[in-house]
C-alpha positions in Angstrom: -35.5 28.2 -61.2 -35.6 27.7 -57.1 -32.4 26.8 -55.5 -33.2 25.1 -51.9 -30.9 24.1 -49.6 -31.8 21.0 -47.6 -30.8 19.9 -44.1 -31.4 16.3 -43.3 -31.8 15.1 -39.7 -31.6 11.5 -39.3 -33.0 9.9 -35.3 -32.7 6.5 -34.9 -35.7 4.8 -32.7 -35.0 5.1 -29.2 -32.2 7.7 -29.5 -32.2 11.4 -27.9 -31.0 15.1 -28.7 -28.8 14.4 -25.8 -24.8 14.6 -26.9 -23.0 11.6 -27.2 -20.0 13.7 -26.2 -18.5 14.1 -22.9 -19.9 17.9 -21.3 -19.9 19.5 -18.2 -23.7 20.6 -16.9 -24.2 23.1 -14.7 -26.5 22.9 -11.9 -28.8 25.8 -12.1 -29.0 26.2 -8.2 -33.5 25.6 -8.3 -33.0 23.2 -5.2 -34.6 20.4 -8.1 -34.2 16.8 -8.0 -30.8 16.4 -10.2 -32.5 13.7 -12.7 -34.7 16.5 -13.9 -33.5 18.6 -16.8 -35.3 21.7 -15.6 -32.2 21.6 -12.5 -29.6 22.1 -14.8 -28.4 24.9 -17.1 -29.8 23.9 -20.8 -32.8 21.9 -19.2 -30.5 18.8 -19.6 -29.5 16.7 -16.6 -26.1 14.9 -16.8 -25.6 11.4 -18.5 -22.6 8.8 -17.5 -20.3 10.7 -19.8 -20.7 14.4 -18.0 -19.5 15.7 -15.3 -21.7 17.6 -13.1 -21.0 20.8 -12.3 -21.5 23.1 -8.9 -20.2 26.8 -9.8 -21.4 29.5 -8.4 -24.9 28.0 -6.3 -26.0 30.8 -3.9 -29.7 29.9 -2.7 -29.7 26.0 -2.7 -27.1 23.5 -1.9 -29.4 20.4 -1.0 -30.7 18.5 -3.8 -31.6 14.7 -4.0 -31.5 12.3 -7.2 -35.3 11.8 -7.6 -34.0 8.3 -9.6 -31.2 6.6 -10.3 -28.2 8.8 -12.1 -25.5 7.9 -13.8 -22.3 10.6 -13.5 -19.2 10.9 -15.2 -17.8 12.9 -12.1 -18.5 15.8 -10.2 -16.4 19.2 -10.1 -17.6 21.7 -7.2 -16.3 25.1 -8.2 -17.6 28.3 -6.4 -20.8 27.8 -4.4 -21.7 30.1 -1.7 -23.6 27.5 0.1 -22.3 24.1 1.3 -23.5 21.6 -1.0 -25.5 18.4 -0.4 -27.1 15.4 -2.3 -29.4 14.0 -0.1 -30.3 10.8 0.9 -33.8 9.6 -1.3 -32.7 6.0 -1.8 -31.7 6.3 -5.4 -28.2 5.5 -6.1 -25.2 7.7 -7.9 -22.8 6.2 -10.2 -19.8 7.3 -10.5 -17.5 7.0 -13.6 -13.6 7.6 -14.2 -13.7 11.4 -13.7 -14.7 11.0 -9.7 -14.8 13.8 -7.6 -13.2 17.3 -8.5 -12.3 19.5 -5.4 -9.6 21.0 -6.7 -10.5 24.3 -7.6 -13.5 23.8 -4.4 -14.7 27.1 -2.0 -17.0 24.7 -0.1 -17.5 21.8 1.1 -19.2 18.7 -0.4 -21.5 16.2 1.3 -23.0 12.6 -0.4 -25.2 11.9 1.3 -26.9 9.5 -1.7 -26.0 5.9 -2.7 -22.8 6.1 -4.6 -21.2 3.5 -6.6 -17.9 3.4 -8.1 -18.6 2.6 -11.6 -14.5 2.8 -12.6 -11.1 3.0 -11.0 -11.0 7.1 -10.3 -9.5 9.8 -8.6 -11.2 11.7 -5.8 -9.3 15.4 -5.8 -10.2 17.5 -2.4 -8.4 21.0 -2.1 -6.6 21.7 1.3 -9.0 23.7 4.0 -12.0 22.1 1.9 -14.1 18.9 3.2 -16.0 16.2 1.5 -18.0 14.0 3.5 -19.9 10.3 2.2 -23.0 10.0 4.7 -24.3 6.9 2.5 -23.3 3.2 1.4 -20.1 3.2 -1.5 -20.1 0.0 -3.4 -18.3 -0.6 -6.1 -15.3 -2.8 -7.4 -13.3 0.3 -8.7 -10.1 1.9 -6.9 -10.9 4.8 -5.2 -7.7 7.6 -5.3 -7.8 10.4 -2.8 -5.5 13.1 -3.3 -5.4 16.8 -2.5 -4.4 18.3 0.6 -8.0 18.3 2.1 -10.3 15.6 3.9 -12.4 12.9 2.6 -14.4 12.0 5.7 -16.6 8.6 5.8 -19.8 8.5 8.5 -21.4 5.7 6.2 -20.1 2.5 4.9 -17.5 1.8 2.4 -18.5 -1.6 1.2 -16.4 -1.6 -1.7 -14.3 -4.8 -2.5 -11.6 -2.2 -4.4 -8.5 -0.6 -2.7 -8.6 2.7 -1.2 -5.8 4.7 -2.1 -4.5 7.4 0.2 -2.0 9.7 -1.9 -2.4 12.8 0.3 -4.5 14.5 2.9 -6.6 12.6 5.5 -9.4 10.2 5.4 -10.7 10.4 8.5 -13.6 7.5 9.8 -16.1 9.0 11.8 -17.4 7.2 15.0 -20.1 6.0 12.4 -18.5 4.9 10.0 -17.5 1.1 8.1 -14.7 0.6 5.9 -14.0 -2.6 4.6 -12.1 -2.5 1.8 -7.7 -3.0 0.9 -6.4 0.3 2.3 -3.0 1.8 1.1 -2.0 5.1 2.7 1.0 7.2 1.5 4.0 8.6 2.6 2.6 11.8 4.0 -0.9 10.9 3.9 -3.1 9.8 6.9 -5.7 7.5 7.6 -7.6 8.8 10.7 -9.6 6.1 13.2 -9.5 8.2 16.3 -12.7 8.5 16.4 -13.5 5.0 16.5 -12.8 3.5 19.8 -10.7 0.9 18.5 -10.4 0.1 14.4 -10.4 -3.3 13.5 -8.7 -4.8 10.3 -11.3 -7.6 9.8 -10.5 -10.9 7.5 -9.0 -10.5 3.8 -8.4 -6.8 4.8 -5.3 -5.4 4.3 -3.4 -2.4 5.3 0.2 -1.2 3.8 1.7 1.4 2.7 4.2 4.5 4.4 1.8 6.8 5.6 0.6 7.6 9.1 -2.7 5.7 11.1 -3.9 8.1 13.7 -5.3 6.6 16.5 -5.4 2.6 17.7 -5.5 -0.1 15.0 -6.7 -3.5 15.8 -5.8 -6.6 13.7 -8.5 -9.7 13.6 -7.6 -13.0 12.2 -7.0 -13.1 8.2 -6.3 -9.3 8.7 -3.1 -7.9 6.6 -0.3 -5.3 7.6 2.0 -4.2 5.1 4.8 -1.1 5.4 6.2 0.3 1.9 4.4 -0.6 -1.1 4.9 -2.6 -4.4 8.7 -2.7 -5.0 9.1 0.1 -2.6 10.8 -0.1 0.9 8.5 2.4 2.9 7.8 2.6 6.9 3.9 2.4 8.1 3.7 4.5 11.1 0.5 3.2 13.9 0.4 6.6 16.3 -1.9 5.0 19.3 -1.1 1.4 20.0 -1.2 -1.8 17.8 -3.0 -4.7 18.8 -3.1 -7.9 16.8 -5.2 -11.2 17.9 -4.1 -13.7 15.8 -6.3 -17.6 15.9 -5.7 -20.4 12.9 -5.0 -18.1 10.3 -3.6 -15.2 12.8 -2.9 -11.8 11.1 0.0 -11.8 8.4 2.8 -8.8 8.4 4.5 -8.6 4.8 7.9 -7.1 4.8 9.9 -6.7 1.7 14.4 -6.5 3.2 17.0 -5.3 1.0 20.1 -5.4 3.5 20.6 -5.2 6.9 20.7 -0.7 7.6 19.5 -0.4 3.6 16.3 0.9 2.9 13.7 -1.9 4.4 9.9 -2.2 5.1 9.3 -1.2 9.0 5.8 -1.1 11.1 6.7 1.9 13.8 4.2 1.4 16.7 4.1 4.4 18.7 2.4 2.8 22.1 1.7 -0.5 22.9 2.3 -3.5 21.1 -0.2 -6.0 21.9 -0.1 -9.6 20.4 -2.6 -12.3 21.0 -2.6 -16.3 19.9 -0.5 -16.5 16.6 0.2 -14.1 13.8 2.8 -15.1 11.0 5.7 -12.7 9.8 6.5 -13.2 5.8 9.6 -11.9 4.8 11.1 -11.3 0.8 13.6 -9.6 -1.3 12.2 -6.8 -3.1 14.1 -8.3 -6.5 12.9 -11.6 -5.7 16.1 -13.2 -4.9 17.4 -14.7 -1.1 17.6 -11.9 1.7 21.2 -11.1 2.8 22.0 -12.4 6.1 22.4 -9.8 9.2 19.7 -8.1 11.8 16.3 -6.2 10.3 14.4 -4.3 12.6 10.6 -5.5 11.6 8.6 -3.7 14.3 9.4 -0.5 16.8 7.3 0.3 19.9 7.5 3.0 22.3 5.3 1.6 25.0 5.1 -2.1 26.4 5.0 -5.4 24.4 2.3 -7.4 25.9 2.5 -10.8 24.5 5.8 -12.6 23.5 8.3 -13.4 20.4 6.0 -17.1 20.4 2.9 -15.4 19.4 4.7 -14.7 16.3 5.3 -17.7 13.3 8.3 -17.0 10.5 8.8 -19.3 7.8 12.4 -18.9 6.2 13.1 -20.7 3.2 17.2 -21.1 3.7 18.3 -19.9 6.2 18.2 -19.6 9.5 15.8 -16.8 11.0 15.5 -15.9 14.7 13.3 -13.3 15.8 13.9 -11.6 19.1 12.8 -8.4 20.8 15.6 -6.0 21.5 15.1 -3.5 24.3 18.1 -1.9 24.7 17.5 0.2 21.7 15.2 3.2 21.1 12.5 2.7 20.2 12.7 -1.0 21.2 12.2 -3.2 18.3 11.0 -7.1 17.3 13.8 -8.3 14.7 14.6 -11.1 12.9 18.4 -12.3 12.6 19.0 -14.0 9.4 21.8 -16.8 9.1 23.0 -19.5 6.6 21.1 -22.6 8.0 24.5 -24.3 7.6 28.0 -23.5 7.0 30.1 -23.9 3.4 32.5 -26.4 3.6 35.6 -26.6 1.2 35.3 -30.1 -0.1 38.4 -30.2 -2.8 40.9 -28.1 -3.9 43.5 -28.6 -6.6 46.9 -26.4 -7.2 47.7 -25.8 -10.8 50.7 -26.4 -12.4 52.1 -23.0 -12.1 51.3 -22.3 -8.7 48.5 -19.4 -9.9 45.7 -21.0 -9.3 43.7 -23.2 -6.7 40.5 -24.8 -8.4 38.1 -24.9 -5.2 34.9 -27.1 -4.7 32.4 -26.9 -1.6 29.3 -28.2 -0.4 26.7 -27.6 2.1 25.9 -24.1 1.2 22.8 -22.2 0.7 21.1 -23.0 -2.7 21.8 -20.2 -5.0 23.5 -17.8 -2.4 26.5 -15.8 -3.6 29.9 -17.5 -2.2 32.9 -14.9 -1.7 36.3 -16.5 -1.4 38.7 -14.5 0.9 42.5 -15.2 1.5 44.4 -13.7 3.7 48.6 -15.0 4.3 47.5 -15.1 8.6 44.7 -17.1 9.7 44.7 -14.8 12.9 43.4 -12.2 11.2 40.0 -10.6 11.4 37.8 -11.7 8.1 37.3 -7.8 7.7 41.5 -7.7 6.7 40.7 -11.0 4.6 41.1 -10.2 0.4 38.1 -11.2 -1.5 39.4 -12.9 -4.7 36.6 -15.3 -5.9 33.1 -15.1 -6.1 30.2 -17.3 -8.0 26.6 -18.8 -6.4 26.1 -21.9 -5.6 24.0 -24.1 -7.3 20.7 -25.1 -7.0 21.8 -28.1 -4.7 24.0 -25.9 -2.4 27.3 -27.0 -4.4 30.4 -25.0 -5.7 32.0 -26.6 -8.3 35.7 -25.5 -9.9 35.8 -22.6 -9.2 39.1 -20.6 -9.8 41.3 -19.1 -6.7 44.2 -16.7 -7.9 46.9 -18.2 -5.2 50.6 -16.6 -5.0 53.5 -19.2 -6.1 55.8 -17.3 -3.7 53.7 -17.3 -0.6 54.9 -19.4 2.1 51.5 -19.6 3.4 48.0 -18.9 1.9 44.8 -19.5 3.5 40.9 -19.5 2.0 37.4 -19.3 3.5 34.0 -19.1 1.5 31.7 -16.7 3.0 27.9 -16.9 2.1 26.0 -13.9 1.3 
């Protein structure tokens, strides 16, 4: 009797021996176009689900596609020699795993097509540089972290945001970006190079990270310190200039309390405003601002322009803005006020002598309403007792509300404060 083993291979039509799996190829430094397999260690050239790899290249950096490729990232590791995909009119796509600079001991050029193909994470090590020479399209989010520099001499035509999280992206005197922009705390965004950058309409800038060099804001253009839920100050280090129209540009800034932590745009230089440009202001839990002074905007140099190019909206209250020159920096604030004062409408004594019931009207729709008593109506409302507190109600009305009063008191006065 012969025993035989059998192995049974089974290739659907219009499949390949190429893994389904995500891998990382190595380039196998031959100077090849990288959509040919004979470039890449195991004579296979990376798919959309592997990453492509640079080790340890020592004769050839500069490759180009030769055809369109489809990347799940890129990691550069150890090449000797700089390296660069050139320009050949083919396009890269790239997926979730980006770019990988992390471990990098030289520098990275793209000079291709590239297209964000997924939200993903660009990762450039400090001292190391990677540079976009071509078009990136794309709806994905592109993340830059690391300590190092993600320079753009081409065009970023992408429609999704552009995440600064640390290091510098830095626009070369060629280069277009066009996209939402959000740069951290510590992070920089560098135009310096440009003679003047220009936010241009349904562009928007925020975040609490550092512009270097002069920023320009068209009409429909957005400025927005701190970032979602998160009080943060967005720091312009050459000059601010913004030239409103119909739409004018639109400053977000999210207030807490007046000296708690609040959204501020620090200008260092000029602060130039043109035509009309609206200020919007919110609470960062959604509710009404407290009333007092917020600092919106500091500049060290002149303001060239006036408080009237500026349009503010309160829903309220009653919201001044004025520009305040005795401080340093000098600052554009807004004051915030009740748009009208509470007025005790009804009171009632009980029985006992305990307790006053108090109504009012006329207050601020869903404000909170302190009661304070004090026994001497000449006294400062900062020696006032608090004893009462509730909101009024949707039509600006407080209705029975309870007062503790003293039964022996010869005298007892109340005031409603709105907050």
């Amino acid at each position: 009797m012969v025993l035989r083993s059998w192995v049974l291979f089974v290739l659907s039509l219009g499949s390949s021996l190429s893994p389904s799996w995500a891998a990382s190829i190595t380039n196998a430094d031959t100077g090849g176009n990288l959509t040919a397999g004979a470039s890449w260690v195991g004579h296979v050239a990376p798919g959309a689900s592997d990453v492509a790899v640079w080790a340890t290249n020592r004769t050839s950096g500069t490759s180009a596609l030769g055809g369109a490729a489809s990347w799940a990232g890129i990691q550069i590791l150890s090449p000797t020699t700089p390296i660069v995909i050139s320009s050949d009119g083919n396009t890269l796509t790239l997926g979730a795993l980006g770019v990988d600079m992390s471990l990098a001991a030289n520098i990275l050029t793209l000079d291709c097509l590239v297209t964000l193909g997924a939200n993903q994470n660009w990762n450039v090590a400090s001292g190391q540089t990677l540079t976009v020479e071509g078009t990136v399209s794309g709806s994905g989010t592109l993340t830059k972290t690391g300590s190092g520099t993600l320079t753009l001499n081409g065009k970023d035509s992408g429609t999704g945001l552009t995440a600064v999280l640390a290091g510098d992206l830095v626009l070369a005197s060629s280069g277009l970006i066009s996209c939402p922009i959000s740069v951290a705390a510590g992070a920089t965004f560098d135009v310096s190079q440009s003679s003047v950058f220009s936010l241009i309409p349904n562009q928007s800038l925020s975040g609490s990270g550092t512009v270097v060099g002069p920023l320009s804001a068209l009409l429909g253009g957005t400025i927005s310190p701190g970032g979602a839920g998160v009080a943060g100050t967005l720091t312009i280090s050459n000059g601010l200039a913004e030239n409103g129209g119909v739409s004018g540009v639109t400053n977000f800034f999210m207030l807490s309390k007046p000296g708690g932590a609040n959204d501020l745009l620090s200008v260092i230089g000029d602060l130039d405003v043109n035509n009309t440009n609206t200020i919007t202001l919110s609470e960062f839990g959604g509710g009404a601002i407290p009333f007092g002074t917020y600092p919106l905007i500091t500049y060290t140099g002149s303001f060239n322009g006036g408080i009237t190019n500026f349009t503010l909206t309160p829903v309220g209250v009653s919201a001044i803005l004025t520009n305040i020159t005795t401080t340093t920096p000098r600052q554009i604030a807004v004051v915030l006020s009740p748009s009208s004062l509470p007025l005790i409408s009804r009171e009632v004594l009980s029985a006992g002598g305990t307790t006053i019931t108090l109504s009012a009207t006329n207050g601020t729709a869903l404000r909170l309403a302190v009661v304070l008593t004090s026994p001497n109506i000449a006294l400062p409302f900062a020696d006032w007792t608090p004893v009462a507190t509730n909101n009024f109600d949707g039509s600006g009305d407080l209705l029975n509300l309870p007062v503790p009063a003293s039964p022996t008191a010869t005298q007892q006065f109340f005031v409603i404060e709105e907050y």
